[in-house]
C-alpha positions in Angstrom: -15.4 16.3 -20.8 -17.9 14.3 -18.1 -20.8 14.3 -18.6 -23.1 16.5 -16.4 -26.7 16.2 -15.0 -29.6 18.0 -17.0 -32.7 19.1 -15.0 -35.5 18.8 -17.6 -38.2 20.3 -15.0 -38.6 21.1 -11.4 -39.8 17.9 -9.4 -41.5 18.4 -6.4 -39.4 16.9 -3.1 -42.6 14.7 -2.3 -42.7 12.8 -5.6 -39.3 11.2 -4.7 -41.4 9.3 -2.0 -45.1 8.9 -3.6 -46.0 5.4 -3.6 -42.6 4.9 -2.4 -41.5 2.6 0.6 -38.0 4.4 2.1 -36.5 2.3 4.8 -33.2 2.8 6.6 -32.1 -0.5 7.4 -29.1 0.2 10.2 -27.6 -3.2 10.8 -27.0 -6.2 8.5 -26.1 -4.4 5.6 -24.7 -6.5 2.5 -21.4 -5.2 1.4 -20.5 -6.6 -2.6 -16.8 -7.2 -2.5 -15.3 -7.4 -5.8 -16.5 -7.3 -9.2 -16.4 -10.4 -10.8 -17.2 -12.8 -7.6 -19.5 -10.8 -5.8 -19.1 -12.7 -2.8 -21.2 -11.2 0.3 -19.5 -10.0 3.6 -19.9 -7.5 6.7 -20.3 -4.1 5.2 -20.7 -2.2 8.0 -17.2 -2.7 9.3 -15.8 0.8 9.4 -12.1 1.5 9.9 -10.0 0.1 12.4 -7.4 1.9 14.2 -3.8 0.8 14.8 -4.1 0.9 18.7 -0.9 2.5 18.6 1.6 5.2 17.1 3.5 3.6 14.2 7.3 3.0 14.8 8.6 5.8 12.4 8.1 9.5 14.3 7.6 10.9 10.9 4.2 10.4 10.6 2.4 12.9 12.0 -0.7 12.2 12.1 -0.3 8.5 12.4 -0.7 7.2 8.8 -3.8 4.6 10.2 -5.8 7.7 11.4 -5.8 9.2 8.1 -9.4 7.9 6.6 -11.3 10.2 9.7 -8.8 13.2 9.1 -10.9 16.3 9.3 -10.9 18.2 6.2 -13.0 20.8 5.1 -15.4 19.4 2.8 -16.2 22.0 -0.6 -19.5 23.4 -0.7 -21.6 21.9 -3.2 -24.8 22.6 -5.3 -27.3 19.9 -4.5 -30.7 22.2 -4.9 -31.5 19.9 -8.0 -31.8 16.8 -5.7 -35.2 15.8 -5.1 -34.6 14.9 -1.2 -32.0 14.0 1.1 -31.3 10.7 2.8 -32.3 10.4 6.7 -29.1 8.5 7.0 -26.0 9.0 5.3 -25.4 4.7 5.7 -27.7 1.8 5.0 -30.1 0.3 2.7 -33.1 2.1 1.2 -35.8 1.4 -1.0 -37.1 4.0 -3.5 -39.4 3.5 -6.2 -38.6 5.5 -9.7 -42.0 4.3 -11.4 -43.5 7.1 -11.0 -40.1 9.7 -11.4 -39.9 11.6 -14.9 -36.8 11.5 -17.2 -35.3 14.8 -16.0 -31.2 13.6 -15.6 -28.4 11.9 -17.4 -25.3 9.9 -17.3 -22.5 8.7 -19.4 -23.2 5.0 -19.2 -26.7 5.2 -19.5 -30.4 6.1 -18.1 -31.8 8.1 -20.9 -35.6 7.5 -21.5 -35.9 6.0 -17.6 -37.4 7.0 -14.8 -35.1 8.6 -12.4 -34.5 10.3 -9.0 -31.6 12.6 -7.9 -30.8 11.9 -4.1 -28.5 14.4 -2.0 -26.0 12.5 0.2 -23.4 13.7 2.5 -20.4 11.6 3.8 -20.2 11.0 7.7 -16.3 10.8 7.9 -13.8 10.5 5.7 -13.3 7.7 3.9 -14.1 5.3 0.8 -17.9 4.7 0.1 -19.8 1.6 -1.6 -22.7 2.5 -3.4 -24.7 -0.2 -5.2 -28.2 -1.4 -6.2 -28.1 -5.3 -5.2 -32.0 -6.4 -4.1 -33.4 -4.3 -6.8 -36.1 -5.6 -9.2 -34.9 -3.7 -12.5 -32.1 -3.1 -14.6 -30.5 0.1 -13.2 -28.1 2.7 -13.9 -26.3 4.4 -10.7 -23.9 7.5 -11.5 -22.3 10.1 -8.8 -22.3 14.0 -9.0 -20.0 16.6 -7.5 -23.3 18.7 -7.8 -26.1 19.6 -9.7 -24.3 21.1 -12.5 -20.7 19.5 -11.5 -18.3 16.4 -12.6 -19.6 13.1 -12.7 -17.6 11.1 -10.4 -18.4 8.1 -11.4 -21.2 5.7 -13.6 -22.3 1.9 -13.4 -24.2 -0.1 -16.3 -24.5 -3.5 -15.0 -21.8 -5.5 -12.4 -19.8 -8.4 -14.2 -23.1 -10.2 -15.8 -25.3 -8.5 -13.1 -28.1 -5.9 -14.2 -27.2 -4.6 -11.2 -25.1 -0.8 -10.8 -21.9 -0.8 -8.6 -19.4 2.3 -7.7 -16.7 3.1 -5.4 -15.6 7.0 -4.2 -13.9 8.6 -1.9 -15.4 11.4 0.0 -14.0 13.9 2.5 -16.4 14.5 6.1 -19.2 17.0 5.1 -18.4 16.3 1.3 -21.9 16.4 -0.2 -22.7 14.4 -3.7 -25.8 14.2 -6.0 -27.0 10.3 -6.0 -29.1 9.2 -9.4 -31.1 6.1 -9.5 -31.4 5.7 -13.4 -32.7 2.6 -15.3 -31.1 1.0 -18.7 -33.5 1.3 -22.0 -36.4 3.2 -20.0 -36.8 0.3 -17.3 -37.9 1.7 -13.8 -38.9 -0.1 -10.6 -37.9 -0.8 -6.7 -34.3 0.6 -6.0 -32.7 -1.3 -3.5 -29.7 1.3 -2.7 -27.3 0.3 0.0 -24.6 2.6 1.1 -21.5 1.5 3.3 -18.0 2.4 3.9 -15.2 0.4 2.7 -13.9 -1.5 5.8 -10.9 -3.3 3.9 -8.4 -1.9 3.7 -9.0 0.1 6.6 -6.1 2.8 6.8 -5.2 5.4 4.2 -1.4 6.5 3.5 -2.3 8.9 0.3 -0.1 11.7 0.5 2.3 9.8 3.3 5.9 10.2 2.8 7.8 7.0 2.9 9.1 4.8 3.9 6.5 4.2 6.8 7.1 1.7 10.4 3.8 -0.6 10.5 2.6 -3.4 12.4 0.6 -6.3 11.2 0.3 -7.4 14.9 -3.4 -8.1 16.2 -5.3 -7.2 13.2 -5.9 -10.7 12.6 -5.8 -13.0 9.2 -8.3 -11.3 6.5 -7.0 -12.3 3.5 -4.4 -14.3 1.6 -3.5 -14.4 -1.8 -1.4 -16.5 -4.8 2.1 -16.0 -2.8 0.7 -17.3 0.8 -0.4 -15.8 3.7 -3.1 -18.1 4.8 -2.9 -18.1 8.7 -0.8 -15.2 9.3 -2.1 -11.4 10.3 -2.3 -9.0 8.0 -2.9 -5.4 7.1 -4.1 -3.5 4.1 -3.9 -0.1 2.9 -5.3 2.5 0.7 -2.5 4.5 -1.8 -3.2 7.0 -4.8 -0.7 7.3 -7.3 0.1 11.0 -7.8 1.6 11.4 -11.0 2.3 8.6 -14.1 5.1 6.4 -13.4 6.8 3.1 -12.6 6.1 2.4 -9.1 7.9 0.0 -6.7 5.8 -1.2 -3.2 8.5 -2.8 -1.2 8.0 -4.4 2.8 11.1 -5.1 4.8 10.9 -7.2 8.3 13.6 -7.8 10.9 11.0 -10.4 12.1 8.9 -12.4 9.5 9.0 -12.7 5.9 6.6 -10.4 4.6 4.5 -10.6 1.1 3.5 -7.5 -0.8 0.3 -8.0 -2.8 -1.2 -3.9 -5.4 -4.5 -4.3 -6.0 -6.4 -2.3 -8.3 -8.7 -0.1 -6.6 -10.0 0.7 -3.5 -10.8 -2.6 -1.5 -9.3 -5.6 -1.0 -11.1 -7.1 -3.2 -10.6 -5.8 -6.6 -8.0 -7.2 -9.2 -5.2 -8.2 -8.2 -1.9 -6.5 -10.1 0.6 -8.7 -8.8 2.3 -10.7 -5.6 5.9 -11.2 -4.4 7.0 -13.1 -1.4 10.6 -12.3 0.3 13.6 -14.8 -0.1 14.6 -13.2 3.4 12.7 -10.6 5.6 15.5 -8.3 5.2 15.7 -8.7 1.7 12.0 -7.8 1.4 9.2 -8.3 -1.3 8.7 -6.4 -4.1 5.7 -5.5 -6.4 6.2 -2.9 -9.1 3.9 -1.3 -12.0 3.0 1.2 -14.2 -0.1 3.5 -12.4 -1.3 6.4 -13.8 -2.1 9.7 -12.2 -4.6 9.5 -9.7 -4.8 5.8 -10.0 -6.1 4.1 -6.8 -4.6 0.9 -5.3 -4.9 -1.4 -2.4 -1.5 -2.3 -1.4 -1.7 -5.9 1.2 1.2 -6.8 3.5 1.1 -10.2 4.4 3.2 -12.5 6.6 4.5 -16.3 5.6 3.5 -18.9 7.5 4.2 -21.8 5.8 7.7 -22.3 7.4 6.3 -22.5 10.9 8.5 -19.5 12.1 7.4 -16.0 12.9 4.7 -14.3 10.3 3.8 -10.9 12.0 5.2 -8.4 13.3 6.7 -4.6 12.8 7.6 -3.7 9.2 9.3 -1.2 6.9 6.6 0.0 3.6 8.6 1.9 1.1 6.4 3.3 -2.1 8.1 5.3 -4.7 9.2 6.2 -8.4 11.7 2.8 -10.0 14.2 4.1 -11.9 14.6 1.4 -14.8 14.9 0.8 -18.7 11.3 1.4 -20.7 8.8 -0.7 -20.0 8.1 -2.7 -22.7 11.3 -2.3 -23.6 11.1 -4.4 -27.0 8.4 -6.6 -28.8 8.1 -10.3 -29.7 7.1 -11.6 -32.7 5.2 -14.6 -33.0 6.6 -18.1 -34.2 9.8 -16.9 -34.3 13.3 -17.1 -31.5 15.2 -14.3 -30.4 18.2 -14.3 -28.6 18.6 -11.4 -26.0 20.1 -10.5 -23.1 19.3 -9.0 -19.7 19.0 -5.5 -18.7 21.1 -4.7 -16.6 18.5 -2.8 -14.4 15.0 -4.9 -13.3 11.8 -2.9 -14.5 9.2 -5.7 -13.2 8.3 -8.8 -10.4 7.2 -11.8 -10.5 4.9 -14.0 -8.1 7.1 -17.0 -8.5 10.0 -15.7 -7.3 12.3 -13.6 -5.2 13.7 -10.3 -6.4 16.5 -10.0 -3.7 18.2 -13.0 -2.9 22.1 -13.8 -0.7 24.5 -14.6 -3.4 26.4 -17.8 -2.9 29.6 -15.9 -1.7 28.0 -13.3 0.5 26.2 -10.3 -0.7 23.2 -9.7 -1.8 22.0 -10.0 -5.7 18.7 -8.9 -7.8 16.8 -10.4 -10.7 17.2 -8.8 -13.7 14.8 -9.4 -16.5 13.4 -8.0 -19.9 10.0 -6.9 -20.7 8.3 -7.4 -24.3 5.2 -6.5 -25.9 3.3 -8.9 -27.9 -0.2 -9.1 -29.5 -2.3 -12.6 -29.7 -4.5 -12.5 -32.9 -7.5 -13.4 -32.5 -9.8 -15.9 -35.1 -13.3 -16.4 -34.1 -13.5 -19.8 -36.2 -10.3 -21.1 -34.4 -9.2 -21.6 -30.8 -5.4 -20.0 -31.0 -2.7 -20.5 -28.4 0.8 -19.8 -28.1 3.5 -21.0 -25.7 6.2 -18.9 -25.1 9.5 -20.9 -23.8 12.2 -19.0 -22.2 15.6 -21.0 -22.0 18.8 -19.5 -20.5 22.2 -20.9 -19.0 21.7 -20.1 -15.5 20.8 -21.9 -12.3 17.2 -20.7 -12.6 14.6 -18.5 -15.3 11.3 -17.8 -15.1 9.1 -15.9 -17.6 5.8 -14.3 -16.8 3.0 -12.4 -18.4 1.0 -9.2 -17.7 -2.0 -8.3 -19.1 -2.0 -5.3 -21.6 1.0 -3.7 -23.2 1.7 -0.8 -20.4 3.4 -2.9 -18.1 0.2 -1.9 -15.5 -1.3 -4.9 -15.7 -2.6 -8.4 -13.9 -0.3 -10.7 -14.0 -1.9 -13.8 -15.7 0.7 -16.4 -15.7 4.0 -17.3 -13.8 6.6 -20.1 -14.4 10.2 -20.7 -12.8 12.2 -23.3 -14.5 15.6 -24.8 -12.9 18.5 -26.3 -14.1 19.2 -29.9 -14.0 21.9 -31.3 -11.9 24.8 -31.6 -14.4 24.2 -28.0 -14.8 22.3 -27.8 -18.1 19.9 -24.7 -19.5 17.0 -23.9 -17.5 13.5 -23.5 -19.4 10.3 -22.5 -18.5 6.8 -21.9 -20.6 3.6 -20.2 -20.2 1.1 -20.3 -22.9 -1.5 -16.9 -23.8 -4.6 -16.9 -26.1 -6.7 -14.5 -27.2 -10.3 -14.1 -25.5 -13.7 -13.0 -27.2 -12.9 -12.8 -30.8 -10.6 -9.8 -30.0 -6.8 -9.7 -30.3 -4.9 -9.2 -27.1 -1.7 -7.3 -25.9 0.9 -8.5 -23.3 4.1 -7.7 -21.4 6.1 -11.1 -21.4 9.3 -10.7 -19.3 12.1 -13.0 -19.1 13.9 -12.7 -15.4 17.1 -14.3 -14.4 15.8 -14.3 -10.6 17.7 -13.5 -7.6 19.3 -16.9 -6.8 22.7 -17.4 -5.1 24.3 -18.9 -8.3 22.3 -17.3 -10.5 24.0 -14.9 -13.7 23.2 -15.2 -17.0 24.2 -12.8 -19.5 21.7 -13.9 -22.3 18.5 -16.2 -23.5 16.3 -17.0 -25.7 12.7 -17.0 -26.3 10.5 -19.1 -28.9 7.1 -19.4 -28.9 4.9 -22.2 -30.9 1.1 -22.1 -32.1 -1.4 -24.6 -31.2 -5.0 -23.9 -32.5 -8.0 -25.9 -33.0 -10.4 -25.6 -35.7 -14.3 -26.8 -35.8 
């Protein structure tokens, strides 16, 4: 159960702002993108419209318009708040020195200073709500009211002592805002509010697949499969049930690229990339979500051939229909020998799902997922290389992170065939990270290649460690 708010005494509206500077600042607001880099940008970029109905009548409303659908936004209790922002967007400074100790949050607070702020959302959309500029360690946590859910909590950003959270919020939807502090530390809150302007367009609860354009919405991003150069577009998607999920983008006009992201802006972890052999063969990314999950899901164009890398395109989403995922485990310093599913579960970054076969046709990788835990020893640096080996044209091995099949991808390799038609190998090599074992999916994939067809392979895998 979430924790919930407790209102120790009745504060007075007016201590919120005693000795207390609050100062809208409307333009030139910071927007954090990411977690780890926290690399500055425009924040106050709101959502861009398409400029035009999408190709497939069977939106209705268009899918872009989505983010400023009206809705009607719940009522909610915010009579515990201790005042009410004179703008719902900006940057404001509030001073919690002299606040008393009257909430809490799950990640933190208790014994500081604190303020409870009522907010309400402008338009529909995904919010940014962080505390970069302050001069104290803070804690920042979201209420659905004064005696409702938690929505969300933030404890320090990466190595930051700074607080950090994402929502989204329907027009009118109000939420309790509280300015907390880590181990009783209070001070200046610098808290900046802005909406999310990347991606831009929502498709939750869109039935697909979905005509879109990445025409004139210009080059924002580009990833580990390309896209430097060619427009692009970028959407919001929630997951609504657990389950294996396929994001595919077919193009009768460029070769598109298909990056999931994990969460709400462009800018959080990256799941996975696929680039398209063909543009009517499409890209593919697929993995595990669960219930409610958010993602960002990017469509890119290629542009490293010099031929068309924009245009309309077909966005499929849905349930993939495959073997379980891990479907077996490896264990270490040992060879199996194994071989393919006969259905795909996964894709990789380094190569093409769909493919021509050499004799017309079309073909599909298939592959093999396994489970695997690196040991960890905090006296020795352990690492293990996993070599994948097969008799077909081309195989490539890849690793995810964690054992659900959800995870970043954190290594790719395709290896080929020599010329006299001997085995194709490839290697990646995984290690455990701060003195704590770690899980991960390795598949093997025989890729979609026109002569590819391997029925089986094997996998060793070798320790290297170095001791002090």
């Amino acid at each position: 159960m979430p924790s919930r708010p407790r209102v120790v005494s009745a504060v007075p509206v007016s201590r919120l702002f005693a000795g207390a500077s609050l100062a809208v600042l409307l333009g030139g607001c910071v927007q954090i993108l990411g977690i780890e880099g926290l690399s500055p940008g425009d924040g106050d970029a709101g959502p861009r419209s398409d400029g035009g109905v999408p190709v497939d009548a069977r939106i209705d409303p268009p899918a872009d318009a989505l983010i400023d659908a009206p809705v009607d936004a719940p009522t909610a209790d915010l009579s515990c708040a201790e005042g009410e922002l004179s703008e719902p967007l900006g940057s404001f400074t509030i001073d919690t020195s002299p606040a008393g100790d009257d909430f809490s949050a799950t990640c933190g607070g208790a014994g500081s200073p604190d303020s409870a702020i009522a907010w309400h959302a402008p338009v529909t959309d995904y919010y940014v709500f962080h505390t970069f500029g302050s001069n104290y360690d803070t804690v920042l946590a979201l209420f659905g009211e004064c005696e409702g859910q938690e929505l969300a909590c933030s404890n320090n950003v990466g190595q930051s002592v700074q607080s950090e959270v994402v929502h989204k919020f329907i027009q009118g939807q109000g939420a309790l805002l509280l300015l907390d502090g880590a181990v009783g530390d209070s001070g200046s809150t610098q808290l900046n509010i802005e909406r999310v302007s990347c991606p831009s367009a929502d498709l939750e609860g869109q039935s697909f697949p979905v005509q879109l354009s990445t025409l004139g919405f210009g080059d924002d991003f580009s990833g580990a499969c390309g896209g430097s150069g060619a427009e692009d577009r970028a959407y919001h998607w929630v997951a609504p049930a657990d389950g294996l999920y396929y994001f595919r983008a077919t193009s009768e006009v460029f070769k598109p690229i298909v990056s999931v992201v994990d969460g709400p802006r462009c800018s959080d972890l990256v799941l996975g990339c696929n680039l398209a052999a063909a543009g009517d063969l499409g890209a593919e990314v697929v993995r595990f979500l669960r219930a409610g999950q958010v993602v960002s899901v990017l469509i890119d164009g290629d542009s490293s051939g010099g031929s068309n890398d924009a245009g309309l395109f077909e966005l499929d989403i849905g349930i993939r229909e495959a073997p379980s995922c891990p479907a077996g485990e490896l264990t270490l310093e040992t060879g199996i020998i194994d071989s393919f599913a006969s259905q795909r579960s996964l894709s990789p970054s380094c190569g093409a799902v769909y493919n021509y076969g050499a004799f017309g046709g079309e073909v599909e990788a298939r592959d093999k997922t396994y489970r695997v835990t690196i040991p960890a020893d905090g006296s020795c640096f352990r690492s293990y290389e996993f070599q994948a080996t097969s008799d077909s044209e081309q195989v490539l091995i890849y690793a995810l992170r964690g054992s659900d099949c959800g995870g970043e991808e954190v290594q790719c390799a395709l290896g080929v065939g020599d010329a006299t038609g001997g085995q194709a190998s490839a290697s990646i090599s995984l290690s455990a990270l701060d003195d704590e074992e770690q899980e991960f999916t390795i598949v093997v994939v025989d890729p979609a290649a026109p002569f590819a067809g391997a029925e089986n392979f094997t996998v060793q895998s070798f320790r290297y460690e170095a001791c002090p």
